[in-house]
N, C-alpha and C positions, 0 to 999 in steps of 0.2 A: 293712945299709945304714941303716934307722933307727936302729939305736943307735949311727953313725957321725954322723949329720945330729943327734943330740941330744946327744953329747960335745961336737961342734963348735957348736953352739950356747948350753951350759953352759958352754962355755971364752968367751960374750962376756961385756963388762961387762954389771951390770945394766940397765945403760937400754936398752943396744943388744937383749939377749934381752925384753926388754918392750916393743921395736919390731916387731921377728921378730914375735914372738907376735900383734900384733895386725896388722899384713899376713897371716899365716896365716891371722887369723881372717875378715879381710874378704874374700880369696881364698875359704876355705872355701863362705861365705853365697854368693859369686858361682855359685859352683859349683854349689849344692844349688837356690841359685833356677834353674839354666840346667837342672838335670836334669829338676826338677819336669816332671809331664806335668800338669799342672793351674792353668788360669787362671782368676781370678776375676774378670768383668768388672761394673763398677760400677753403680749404677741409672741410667737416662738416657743409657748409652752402651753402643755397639757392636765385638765385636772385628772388627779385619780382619787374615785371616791369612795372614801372607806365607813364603812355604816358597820355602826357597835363593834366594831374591831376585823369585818369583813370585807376585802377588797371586793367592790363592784365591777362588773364587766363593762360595765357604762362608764365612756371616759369623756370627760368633760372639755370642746372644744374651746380656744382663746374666744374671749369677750362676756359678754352676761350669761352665769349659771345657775339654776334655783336648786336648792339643797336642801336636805329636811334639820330644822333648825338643833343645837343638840342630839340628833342621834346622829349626822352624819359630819365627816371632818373633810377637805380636799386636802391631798400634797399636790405643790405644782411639780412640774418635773421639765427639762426644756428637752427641746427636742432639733432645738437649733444645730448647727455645725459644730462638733468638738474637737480640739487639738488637745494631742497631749505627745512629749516626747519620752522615749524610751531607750536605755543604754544598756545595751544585753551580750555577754561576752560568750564565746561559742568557739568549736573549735573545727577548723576546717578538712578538706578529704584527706589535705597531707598534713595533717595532724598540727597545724599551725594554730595560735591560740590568737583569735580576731573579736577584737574589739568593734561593735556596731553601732552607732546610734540614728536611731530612729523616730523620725515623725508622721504619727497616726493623725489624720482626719477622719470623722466618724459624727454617726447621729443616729439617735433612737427611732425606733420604729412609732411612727404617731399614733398606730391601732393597735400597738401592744404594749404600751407602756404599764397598763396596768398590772399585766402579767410578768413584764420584767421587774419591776417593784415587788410582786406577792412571791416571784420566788430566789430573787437576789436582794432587794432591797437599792436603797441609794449611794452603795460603797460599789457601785459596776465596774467602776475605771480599776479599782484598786483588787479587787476581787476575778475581775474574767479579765481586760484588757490586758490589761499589763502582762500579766500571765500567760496570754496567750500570741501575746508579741514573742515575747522567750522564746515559747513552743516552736512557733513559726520561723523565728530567724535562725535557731539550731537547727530546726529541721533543712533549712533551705542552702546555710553556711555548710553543711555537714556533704552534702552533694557534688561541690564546689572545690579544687586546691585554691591555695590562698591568691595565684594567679592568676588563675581565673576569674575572682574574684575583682578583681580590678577593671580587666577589660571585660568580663558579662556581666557590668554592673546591672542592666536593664533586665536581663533574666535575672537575678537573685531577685530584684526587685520585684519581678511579674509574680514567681514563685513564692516568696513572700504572700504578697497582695493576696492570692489565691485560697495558700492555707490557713492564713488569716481571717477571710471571711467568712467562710465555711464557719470555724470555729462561733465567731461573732455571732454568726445567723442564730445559731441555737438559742441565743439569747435576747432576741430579738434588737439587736446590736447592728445597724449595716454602714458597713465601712466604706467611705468615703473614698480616702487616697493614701497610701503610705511612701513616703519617699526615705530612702537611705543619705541621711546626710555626710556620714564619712563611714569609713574604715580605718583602722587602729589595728598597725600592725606592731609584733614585737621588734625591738631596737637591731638583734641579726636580720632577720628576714627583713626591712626595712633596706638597711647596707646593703644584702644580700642583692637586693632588688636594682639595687642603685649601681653596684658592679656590672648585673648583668645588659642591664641598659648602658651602660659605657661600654661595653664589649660590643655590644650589636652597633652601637654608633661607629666604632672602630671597624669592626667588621664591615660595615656599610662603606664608611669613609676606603678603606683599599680598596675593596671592589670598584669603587668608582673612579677611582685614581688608575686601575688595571685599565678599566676599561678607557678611561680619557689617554693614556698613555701607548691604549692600540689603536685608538684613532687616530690618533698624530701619528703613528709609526706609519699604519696604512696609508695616510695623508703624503707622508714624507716620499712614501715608494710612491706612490701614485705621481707625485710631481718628478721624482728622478727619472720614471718610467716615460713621462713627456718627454721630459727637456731630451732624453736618450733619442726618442722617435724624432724631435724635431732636428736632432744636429744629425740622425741617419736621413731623414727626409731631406734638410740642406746639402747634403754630401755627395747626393743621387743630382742634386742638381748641376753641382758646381762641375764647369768643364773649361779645357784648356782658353777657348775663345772666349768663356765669361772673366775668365781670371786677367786675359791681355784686355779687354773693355772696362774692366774695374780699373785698372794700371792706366790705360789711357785719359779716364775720368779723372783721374790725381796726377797727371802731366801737367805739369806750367807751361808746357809748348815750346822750352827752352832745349834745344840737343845740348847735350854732352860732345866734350871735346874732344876724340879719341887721337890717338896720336899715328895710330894705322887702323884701316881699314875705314871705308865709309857705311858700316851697314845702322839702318836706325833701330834707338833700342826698342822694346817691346814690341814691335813689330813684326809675327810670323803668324801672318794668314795664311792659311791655306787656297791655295790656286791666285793666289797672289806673287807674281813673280818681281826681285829683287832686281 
């Protein structure tokens, strides 16, 4: 029989026997991969093993796996860190229409993979994820006026995180980290936002100007209130005999010439006779 199947194949042309020959050889490799009883699964992923169309509960750790050749098939499935971003539009407590976008980290459960497989299949992002981000950020956005939304960004986010995984868990899905990359507000509410924040700056800026402009006044009284106490304080001093020793201090020592009388100027001490 084989040397019937190689005369009839040495009777083709050549091109045609160096087609043959390499379908033989790709059929061959099919073959030898489908006999193998040994699978090798990757790092970061899981096999799941399906025998005659039945998922096994036996999940097949990374590195060398023996399998029954022909009856059974593995899928890998990874189980490593997954991102995926999310853009889910929702409407907030004051009825504001807020745009979200979102980025999920997340990773499969490595002792239920198989059960996530037998009863969602390999479309999970597309099918529970995504869907369940929606869920969670209306539910979360819906709590929220759009204001709030701004400054609790950390609570939405927590709130978020929370209903989020719960959902995921069912699936054996566990969520990693979700962070809110922006908010998207409509073009009023934006403006709106942007007026109110210049009013409060305003409003900040006079209050601050009241206030610097009573300290200076208080400042101002405080110094006239001195200067009053020191020229009453000098005034309690000043007395007839300090005013003729000042006058004496700014004599040049020169009399004046009067033309009657001899008395000298500045000159009226008490018990001092003339």
């Amino acid at each position: 029989m084989k040397e019937k199947i190689r005369e009839q194949v040495n009777g083709l042309p050549p091109s045609t026997r160096n087609f043959v020959k390499i379908i033989a050889l790709i059929v061959g490799i099919i073959l030898l991969y489908a006999l193998l009883p040994v699978k090798m699964i990757s790092p970061g992923y899981r096999g799941i093993i399906v025998t005659m169309g039945s998922v096994s509960p036996r999940i097949m750790d990374e590195g060398m796996n023996f399998k029954i050749p022909l009856v059974q098939s593995i899928v890998e499935i990874s189980v490593r860190v997954s991102r995926t971003e999310v853009d889910s539009s929702a409407a907030s407590k004051d009825l504001q229409e807020i745009g979200t976008h979102v980025v999920v980290n997340y990773h499969l459960d490595p002792t239920a993979v198989n059960r996530l497989y037998q009863n969602v299949g390999l479309s999970f992002e597309s099918n529970i994820i995504i869907p369940a981000v929606y869920e969670s950020v209306k539910f979360a956005t819906a709590q929220f006026t759009a204001s709030d939304l701004i400054v609790k960004r950390d609570s939405v986010s927590h709130m978020i995180k929370e209903n989020l995984k719960e959902k995921l868990l069912k699936y054996h899905i566990i969520l990693d980290e979700i962070n809110i990359k922006n908010f998207n507000f409509s073009k009023t509410f934006s403006e709106s936002i942007e007026l109110k924040q210049k009013a409060e700056q305003d409003a900040l800026k006079a209050t601050n100007d009241l206030v610097r402009i009573k300290v200076e006044a208080e400042q101002k009284i405080a110094e006239a209130r001195a200067d009053a106490e020191a020229l009453r304080l000098k005034s309690l001093q000043i007395t007839p005999l300090m005013i003729q020793l000042e006058a004496l201090k700014k004599w040049d020592g020169k009399f004046p010439v009067y033309m009657m009388g001899n008395t000298l100027p500045f000159i009226n001490i008490p018990g001092v006779h003339q």
